[in-house]
N, C-alpha and C positions, 0 to 999 in steps of 0.2 A: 377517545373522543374528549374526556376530561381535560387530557394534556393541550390536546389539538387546539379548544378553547380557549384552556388559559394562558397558551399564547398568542393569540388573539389578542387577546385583551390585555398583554403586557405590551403591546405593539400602540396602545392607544394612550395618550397624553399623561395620563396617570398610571401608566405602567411601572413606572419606579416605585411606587406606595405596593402592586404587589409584588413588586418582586424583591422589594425587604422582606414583605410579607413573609415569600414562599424560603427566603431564607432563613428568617426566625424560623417557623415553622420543621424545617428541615434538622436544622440545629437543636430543636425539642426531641425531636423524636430520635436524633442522633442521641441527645445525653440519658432518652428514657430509655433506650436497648444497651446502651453501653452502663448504666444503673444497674441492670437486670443480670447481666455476667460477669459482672466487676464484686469485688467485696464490701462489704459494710463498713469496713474500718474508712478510717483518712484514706486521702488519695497520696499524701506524702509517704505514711508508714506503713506498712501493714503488718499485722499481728495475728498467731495462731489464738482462734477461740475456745479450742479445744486440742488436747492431747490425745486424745482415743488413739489415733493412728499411726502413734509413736511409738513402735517396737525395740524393745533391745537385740541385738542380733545372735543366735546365736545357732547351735552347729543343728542338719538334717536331724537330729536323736531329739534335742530339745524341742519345746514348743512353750514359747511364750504369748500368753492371752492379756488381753484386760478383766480384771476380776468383775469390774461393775461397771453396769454401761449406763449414763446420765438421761433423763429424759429431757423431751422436747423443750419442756417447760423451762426446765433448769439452763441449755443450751441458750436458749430465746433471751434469758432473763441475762444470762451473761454478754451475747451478742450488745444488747443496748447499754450495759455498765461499760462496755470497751469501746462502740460508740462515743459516751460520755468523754471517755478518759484520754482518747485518741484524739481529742480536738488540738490542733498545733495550729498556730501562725506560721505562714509562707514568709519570705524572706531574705536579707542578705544571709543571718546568722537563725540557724533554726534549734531549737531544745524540747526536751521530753525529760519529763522528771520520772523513775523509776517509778512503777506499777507492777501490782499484785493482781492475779488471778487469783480467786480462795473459794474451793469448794467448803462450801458448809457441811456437804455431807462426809467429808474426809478432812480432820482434823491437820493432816499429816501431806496437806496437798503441793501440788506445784508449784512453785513461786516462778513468777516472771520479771527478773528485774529488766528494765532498759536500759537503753544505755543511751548515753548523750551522744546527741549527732552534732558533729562538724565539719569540716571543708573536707573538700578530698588528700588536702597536703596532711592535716590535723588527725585523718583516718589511720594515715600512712603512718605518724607517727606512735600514734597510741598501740598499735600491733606491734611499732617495733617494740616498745615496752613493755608490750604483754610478753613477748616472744622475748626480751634478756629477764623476765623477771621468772618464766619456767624455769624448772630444772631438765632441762635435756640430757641426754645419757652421757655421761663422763661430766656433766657440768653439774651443781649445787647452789644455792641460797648460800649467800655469807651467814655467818654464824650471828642468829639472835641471842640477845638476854635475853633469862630464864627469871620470869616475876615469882618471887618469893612471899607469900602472904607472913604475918606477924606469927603465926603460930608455925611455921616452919612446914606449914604443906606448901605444895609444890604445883606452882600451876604452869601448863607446860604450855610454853610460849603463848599461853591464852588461847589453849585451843576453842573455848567456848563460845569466844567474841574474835576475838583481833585472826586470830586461825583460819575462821571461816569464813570474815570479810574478804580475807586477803585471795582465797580458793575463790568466792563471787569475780573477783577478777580476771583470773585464771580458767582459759579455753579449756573442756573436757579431754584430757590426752589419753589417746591412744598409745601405747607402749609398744604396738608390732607396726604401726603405719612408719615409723622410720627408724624402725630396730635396722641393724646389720646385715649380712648375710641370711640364706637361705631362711622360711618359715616353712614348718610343717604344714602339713594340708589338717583339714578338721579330722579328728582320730575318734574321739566319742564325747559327746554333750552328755549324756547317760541320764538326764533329768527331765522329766516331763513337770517342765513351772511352769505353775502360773504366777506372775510374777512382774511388778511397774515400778521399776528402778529406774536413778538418774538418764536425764536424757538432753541432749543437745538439740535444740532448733537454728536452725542453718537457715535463715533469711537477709535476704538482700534490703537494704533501705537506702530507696533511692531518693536524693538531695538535690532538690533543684535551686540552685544559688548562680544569680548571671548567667541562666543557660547549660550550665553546667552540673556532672553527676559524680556524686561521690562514692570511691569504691565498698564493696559491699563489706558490711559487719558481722560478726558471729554473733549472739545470741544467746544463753544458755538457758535452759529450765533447770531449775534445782530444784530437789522433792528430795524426799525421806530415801535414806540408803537400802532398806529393806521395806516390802510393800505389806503392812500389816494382813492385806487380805488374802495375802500372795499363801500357794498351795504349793507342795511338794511331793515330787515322788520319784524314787531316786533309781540308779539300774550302776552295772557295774561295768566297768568299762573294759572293752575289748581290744585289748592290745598285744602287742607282739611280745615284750616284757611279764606282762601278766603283774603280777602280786610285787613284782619288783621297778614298778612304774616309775619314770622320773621325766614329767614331760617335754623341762628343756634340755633334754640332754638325749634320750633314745630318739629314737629316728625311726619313726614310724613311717612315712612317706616312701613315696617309691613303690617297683615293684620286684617282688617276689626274692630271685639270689642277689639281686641288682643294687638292691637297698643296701649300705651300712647298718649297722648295727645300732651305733652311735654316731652324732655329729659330728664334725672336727671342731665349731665352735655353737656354744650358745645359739639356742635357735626354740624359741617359744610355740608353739600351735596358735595360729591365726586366732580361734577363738579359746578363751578357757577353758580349760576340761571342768565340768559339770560333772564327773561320773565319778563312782568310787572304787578306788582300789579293793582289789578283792584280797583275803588272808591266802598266805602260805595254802599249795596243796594238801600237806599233809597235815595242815591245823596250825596253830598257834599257839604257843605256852607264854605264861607270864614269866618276862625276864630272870633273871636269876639276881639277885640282888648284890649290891655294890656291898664290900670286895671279894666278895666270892667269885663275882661276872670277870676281874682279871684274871682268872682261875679256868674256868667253865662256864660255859652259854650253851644253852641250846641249839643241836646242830640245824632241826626243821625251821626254825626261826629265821636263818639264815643262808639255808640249802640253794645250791646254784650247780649244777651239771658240772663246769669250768670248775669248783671251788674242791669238788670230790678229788678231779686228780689235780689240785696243786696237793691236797694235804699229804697224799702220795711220795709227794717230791720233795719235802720238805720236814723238817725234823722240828721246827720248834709247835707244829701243832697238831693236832693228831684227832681222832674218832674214838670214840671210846662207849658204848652204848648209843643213845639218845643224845650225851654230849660233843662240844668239840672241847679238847681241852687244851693247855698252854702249860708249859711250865715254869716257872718264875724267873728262872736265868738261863731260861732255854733260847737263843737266837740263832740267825744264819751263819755267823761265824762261831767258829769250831771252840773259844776259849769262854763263849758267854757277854750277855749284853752288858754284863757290871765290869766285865776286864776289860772291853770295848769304851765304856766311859770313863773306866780309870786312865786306859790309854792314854784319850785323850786331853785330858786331866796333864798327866804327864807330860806331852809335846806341850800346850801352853797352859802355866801356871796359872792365868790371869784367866784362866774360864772357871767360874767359882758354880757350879751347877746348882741351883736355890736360891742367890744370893742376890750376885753382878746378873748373870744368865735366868729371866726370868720364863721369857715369852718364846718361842719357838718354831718354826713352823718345819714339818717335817715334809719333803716331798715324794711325793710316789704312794708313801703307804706301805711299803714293801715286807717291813717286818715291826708289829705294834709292839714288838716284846722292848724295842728301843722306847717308846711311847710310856708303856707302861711302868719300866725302870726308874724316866725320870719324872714321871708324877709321884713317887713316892721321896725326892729330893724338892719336892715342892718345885717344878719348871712344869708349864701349863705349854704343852705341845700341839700344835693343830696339827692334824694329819691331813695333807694335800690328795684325798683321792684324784687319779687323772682318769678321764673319759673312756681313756681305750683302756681301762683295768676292766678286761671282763668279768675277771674271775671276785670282781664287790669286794676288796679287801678294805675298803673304808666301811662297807658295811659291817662286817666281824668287827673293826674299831668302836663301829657306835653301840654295835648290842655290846661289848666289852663295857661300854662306858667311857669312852676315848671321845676327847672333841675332832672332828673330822667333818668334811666338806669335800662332795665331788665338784670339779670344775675341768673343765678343756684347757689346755696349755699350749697355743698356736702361736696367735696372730695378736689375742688382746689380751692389754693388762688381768690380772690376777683383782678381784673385788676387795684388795687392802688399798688403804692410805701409803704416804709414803714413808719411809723412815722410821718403821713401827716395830718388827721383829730382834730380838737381841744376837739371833741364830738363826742362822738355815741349814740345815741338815737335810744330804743328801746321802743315803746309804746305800750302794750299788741300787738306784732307779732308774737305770739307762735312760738318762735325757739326755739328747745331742745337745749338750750345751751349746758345740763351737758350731752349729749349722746355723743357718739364713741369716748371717754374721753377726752371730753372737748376742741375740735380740733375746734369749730364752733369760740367759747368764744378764742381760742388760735390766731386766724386767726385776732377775733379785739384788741389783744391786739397786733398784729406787727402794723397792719394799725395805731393803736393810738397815738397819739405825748406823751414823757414821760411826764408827769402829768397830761396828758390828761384827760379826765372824761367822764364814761360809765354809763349812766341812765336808768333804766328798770326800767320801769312802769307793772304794771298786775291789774288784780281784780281773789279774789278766789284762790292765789296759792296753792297749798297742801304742808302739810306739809313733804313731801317725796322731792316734788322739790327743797323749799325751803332750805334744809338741803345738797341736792347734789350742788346747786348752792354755799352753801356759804363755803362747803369744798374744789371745785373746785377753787374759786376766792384764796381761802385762799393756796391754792396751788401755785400759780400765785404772791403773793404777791401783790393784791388788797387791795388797803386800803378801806375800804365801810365810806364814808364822815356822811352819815345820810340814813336812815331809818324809813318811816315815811309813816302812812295811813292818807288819804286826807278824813278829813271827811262830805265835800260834795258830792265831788263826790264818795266816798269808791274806791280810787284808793290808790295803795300802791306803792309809790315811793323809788326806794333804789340809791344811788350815790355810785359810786366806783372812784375811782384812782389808774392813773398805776406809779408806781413807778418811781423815780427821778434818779435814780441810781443803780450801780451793787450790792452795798453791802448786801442789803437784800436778795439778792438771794442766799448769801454765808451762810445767817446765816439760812436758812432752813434745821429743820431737815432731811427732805426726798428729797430727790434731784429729785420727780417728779412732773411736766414732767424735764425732764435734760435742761441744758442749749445747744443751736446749737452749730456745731462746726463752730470753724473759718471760713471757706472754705464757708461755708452758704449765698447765699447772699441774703438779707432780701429783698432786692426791686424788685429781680425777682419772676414776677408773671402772663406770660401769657402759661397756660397750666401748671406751678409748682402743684403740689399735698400739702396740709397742710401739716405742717411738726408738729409732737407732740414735740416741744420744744419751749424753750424762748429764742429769740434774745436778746444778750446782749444791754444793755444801752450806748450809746458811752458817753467817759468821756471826752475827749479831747476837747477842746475850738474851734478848727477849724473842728472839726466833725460836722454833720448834726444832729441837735434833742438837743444837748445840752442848748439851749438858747431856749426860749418861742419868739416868736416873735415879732414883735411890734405891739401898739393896730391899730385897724381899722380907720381911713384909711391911715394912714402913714404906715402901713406894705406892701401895692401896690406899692411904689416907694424906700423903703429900700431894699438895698441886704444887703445878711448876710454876716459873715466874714466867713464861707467855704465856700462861692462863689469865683472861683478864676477869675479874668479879666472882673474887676466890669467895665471895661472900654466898653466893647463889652456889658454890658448887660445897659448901660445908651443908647448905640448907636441905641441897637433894639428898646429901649422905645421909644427912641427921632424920628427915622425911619418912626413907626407904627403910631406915635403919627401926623406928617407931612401926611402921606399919608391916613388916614382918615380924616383928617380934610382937606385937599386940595381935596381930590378925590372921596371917599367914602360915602362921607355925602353929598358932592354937585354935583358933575363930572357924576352921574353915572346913576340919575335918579331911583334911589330906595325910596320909601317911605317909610320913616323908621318908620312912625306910626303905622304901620303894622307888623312893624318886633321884635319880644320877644324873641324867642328860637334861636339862631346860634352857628352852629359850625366853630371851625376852624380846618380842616381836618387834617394838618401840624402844629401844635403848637410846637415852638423853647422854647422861655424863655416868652411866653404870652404876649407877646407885644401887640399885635392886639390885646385882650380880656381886657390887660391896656386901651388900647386908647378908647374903649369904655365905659369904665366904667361910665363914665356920662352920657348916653345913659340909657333909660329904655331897656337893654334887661341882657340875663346873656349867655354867652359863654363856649361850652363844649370844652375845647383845648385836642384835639386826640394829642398823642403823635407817629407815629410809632413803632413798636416794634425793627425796621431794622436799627433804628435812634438812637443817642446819647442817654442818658437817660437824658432830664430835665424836667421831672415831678414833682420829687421834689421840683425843685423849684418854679414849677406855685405854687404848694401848700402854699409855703413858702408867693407866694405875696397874700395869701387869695383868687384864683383862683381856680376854677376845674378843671379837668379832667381825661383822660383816657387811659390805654395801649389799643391798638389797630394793626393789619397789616390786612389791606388794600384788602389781596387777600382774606380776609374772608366778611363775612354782618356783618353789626354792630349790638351791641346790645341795638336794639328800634324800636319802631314799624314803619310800613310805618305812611310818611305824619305827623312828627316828628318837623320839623325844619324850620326857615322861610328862610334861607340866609345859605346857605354852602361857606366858602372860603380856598380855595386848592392854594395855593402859592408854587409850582414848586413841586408839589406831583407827576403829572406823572411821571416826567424826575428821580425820584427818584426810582419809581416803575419799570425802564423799563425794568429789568431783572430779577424781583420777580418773578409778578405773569402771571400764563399762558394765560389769557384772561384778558386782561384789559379792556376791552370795556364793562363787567362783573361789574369795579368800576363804570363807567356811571349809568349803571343800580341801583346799589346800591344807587347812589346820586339820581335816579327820584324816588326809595320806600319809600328814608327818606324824599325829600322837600314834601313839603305842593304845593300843586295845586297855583300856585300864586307865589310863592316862588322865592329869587332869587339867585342864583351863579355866585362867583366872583371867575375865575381863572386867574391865572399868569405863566404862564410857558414859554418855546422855542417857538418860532411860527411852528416849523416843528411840534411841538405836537400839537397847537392851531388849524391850519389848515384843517386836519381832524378831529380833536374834535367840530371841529363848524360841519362839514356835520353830526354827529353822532346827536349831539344834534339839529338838524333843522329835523333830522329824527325822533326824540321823539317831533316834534312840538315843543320846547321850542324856544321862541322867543328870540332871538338878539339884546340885545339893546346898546353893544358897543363894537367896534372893536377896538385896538389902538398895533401897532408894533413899534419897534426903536432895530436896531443895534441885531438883532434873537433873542428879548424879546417880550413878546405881553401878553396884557392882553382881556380876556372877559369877559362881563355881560351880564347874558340871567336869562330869566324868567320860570319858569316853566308855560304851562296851564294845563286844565283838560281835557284834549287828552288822550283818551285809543282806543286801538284798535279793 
């Protein structure tokens, strides 16, 4: 009847006055129902007022809560402060100056920065920028100056300030959303946390300029890498492996006979294992100490089904009680591993084993008594565990005290630089070199420094290999030095050499494999695929690879002349070199008799891994993948090590290592990876029961890093802060849950 009326009366002379009316009107009540389900912020931006509801993901075992839930009050009070803060002008050009959420009641809160809006073109570009300024897998950051303070500490790339600006830029990555091949399915989270770690907010901010929408922005919240209020409690993880867990490398997935064992390449668990390695069935002993451990190790320590009957088959290692033992010039050929290196020695003069011959990498693993021979001629050998070695022969190397790395040997490069090893030693390791045309053989010749020298040993080759192998090398531009059957033990030695320079490659009739293109970069290599070509030879005097090194041990304390800001790299030696000898060897209460295998999780220019060099142990320097590249250069000082990111497991078995030390690794990680409490975990699979770690970071990160590690039982044995720095030393024990 209402309506009926008042049209009526829109029909009469002053109908137009109501029926603005009833348009205002309508338009009211339109903006007060759309007021009512709409949010409080701008109607340009919108903003989360709260985190409550922002979970870290992780696997069915886990359960991640919010420790403390905010009241009303507190809620309300912030709603109007974002209000306030959320007021923009419309426009051609619209801006938002960065803002802070700050719970009062959590010192350690969420920071919200904003980000500056602009056109939809402006959008497009600022992603691409963010997108070449990650490091994506086989790609790196160019290498920064290292600021040196006056008194010769060492401040690393400024992680405190400039470090962590540059991560506020940087999107949260994910390291499995565009890994390679195959990921496992979730195996065990084993952790019931409570737990409010970094997190990402994914909102749209839509730009209305000329009609027009600009595409959507990412967002980040940054908060505290470890949640001070956060609760632990820990379970052991259930896996096919068991006590010998390694999680990018077993192959949990699958069903039942149907499964591999192992991967063929690299391949992470969707989320990170949260659980912890359980000890040996039969228990666990404390190592046997270095050099007695080239001697005899602990068989239980190392016990493997596979591992009982190789020892069976094989003379240079044996059972002997509770031990396995070794004997000093005992190897697989019949004349001994010292008349094996004389051999060689022999065939070419110019392999000076200690000297010229520093750095090594041995492949397969097949017999460490090679390994162990030339660590006592001073040559630091990596032993190449491969994936299908069931029988853990890399493992026997580490509890040995032998530097060694399991890795897959398929499809992608190897996690070295290029042009780093002085050797590759290959001792009957049955690798088809000359298969999936010679990409295996293509792979050692980037790794090889130019003139470097590739040794293959066999017994029995056929004559079909033999003839693919020496088309392939001769493809390559190998020079083969000698060839030569060892007639005590019938082993047949052949020497190769990789070329000094580009010219020989021009003067090939067949240009395969082709040479890479420019654009190529030889040193990326976490997740690259083999490439079927040859990196050229740099010619250039301040290029990397053109000059042989210097002999052992003055090539530790030379830098080369394409080192640039030889000033910063006297500063880290002279640094590393003060704060173990002042702190580390006496300050700390570590027994260093004890200690052979260490890594150092953040390796710069190998300072730390110099300063021990007088120390009986030998140091694996992890590089970051997120980090500058100077890998190269450990290589350069006759050091090891390895490409690595953090958000993955390492490659080596658990109970690996005596002494871990991370020098401001969280504070670096603290926008990588989704679960950092995940990297903890990862450090109690690789230390050794006894074991000790030495961190250095902010104290807002040390703070709950100690409740996290008191909750694995690792013991505490030294607190020390000054001016938001702090360092700990904690022990691992043999606590499982």
């Amino acid at each position: 009847m209402a309506l009926a009326r008042f049209g009526r009366q829109a029909k009469k002379p002053y109908g137009l006055c109501v029926k603005m009316t009833a348009v205002a009107v309508l338009g009211l009540c339109f903006i007060f129902i759309w007021s009512m389900f709409s949010s409080s912020s701008s109607s340009v931006t919108t903003r989360r007022e709260s985190f409550d509801d922002i979970n870290e993901p992780i696997s069915d075992a886990g359960i991640v809560s919010k420790s403390g839930i905010q009241s009303e009050k507190t809620e309300s009070a912030k709603r109007e402060e974002s209000k306030e803060d959320d007021n923009v002008k419309t426009g051609a050009n619209l801006e938002s100056k960065d803002q802070k959420v700050v719970d009062d009641k959590n010192p350690l809160s969420n920071d919200v920065h904003g980000s500056q809006e602009r056109s939809g073109k402006q959008v497009v570009n600022k992603r691409k920028e963010k997108a070449d300024s990650k490091s994506p897998k086989g790609k790196r950051k160019e290498g920064k100056a290292v600021d040196v303070s006056k008194d010769g500490e060492l401040q690393d790339e400024k992680d405190d300030e400039n470090g962590e600006e540059e991560e506020e830029e940087e999107l949260v990555m994910d390291s499995k959303e565009d890994q390679e091949g195959e990921s496992n399915e979730e195996t065990e989270a084993g952790a019931d946390v409570v737990e409010s770690t970094d997190q990402e907010a994914m909102e749209k901010v839509e730009e209305e300029s000329g009609g027009s929408k600009s595409m959507g922005k990412k967002r980040k919240i940054k908060g505290p890498v470890f949640d001070p209020k956060a609760h632990y409690s820990w379970k052991l993880c259930s896996t096919r492996s068991k006590h010998n867990y390694l999680p990018c490398i077993d192959n949990e997935g699958g069903l039942g006979r149907l499964r591999n064992y192992r991967h063929t390449e690299r391949s992470c668990p969707r989320v990170p294992p949260v659980c912890l390695v359980p000890l040996p069935h039969g228990g666990y002993e404390t190592p046997v100490r270095w050099p007695e451990s080239k001697l005899k190790i602990f068989h239980k320590n190392v016990a493997h089904p596979k591992l009982a009957e190789f020892i069976k088959k094989h003379n240079w290692v044996k059972k002997s009680g509770e031990y396995l033992i070794f004997h000093s010039n005992q190897s697989e050929s019949r004349g001994g591993v010292l008349h094996y290196l004389e051999f060689i020695e022999e065939m070419v003069p110019d392999i000076e084993w200690g000297k010229n011959i520093r750095v090594v990498l041995d492949t397969g693993c097949t017999d460490s008594s090679f390994v162990a021979s030339l660590l006592d001629k001073d040559v630091m050998v990596l032993s190449l565990g491969l994936k299908d070695d069931l029988v853990d022969l890399a493992q026997v190397a580490l509890e040995r005290g032998f530097p060694a790395v399991v890795s897959p040997f398929g499809t992608r490069r190897l996690p070295f630089p290029s042009m780093v090893f002085d050797a590759v030693h290959c001792g009957c390791c049955s690798i088809p070199w000359h298969h999936n045309g010679g990409k295996l053989l293509l792979e050692m010749n980037r790794i090889l420094r130019p003139n470097g020298y590739f040794i293959l040993s066999s017994q029995h080759e056929s004559v079909e290999e033999e003839e693919a192998l020496s088309s392939l090398t001769a493809s390559i531009c190998w020079n083969i030095l000698a060839h030569k059957t060892d007639e005590d033990s019938e082993v047949g030695v052949k020497i190769y050499q990789k070329p000094e320079s580009n010219v020989i490659y021009d003067l090939r009739r067949k240009k395969n494999p082709p040479l890479c293109k420019e654009n190529e970069n030889p040193d990326a290599a976490w997740y690259v695929p083999i490439k079927a070509c040859l990196h050229t030879i740099p010619a250039a005097i301040e290029q990397r690879g053109t000059e042989w090194p210097e002999e052992w041990p003055k090539r530790l304390e030379t830098f080369p002349d394409w080192m640039n800001n030889k000033d910063v790299l006297v500063a880290d030696t002279n640094h590393w070199k003060a704060v173990v000898k002042k702190s580390y060897l006496t300050g700390m209460g570590i027994d260093w008799s004890n200690v052979r295998n260490v890594m150092d999780m953040k390796a710069i220019y190998g300072g730390f891994a110099a300063a021990l060099s007088q120390q009986k142990v030998w140091v694996m320097n992890v590089v970051p993948v997120h980090l500058p590249d100077t890998l190269p250069f450990i290589y350069e000082r006759g050091l090891v090590g390895i490409y690595h990111d953090w958000c993955e497991s390492f490659s080596t078995y658990p109970r690996s290592y005596d002494l871990l030390h991370a020098d401001h690794l969280f504070s670096r990680l603290k926008n990588r990876c989704k679960q950092p409490v995940a990297i903890v975990v990862e450090m109690d699979r690789v230390l050794r029961p006894g074991g000790w770690a030495i961190i250095r970071d902010k104290v807002e990160i040390l703070d709950p890093l100690e409740g996290i590690l008191k909750s694995l039982h690792w013991e505490i044995r030294m607190t020390f802060a000054q001016d938001k720095e702090g360092i700990i030393c904690v022990q691992k024990t043999t606590w499982r849950p």
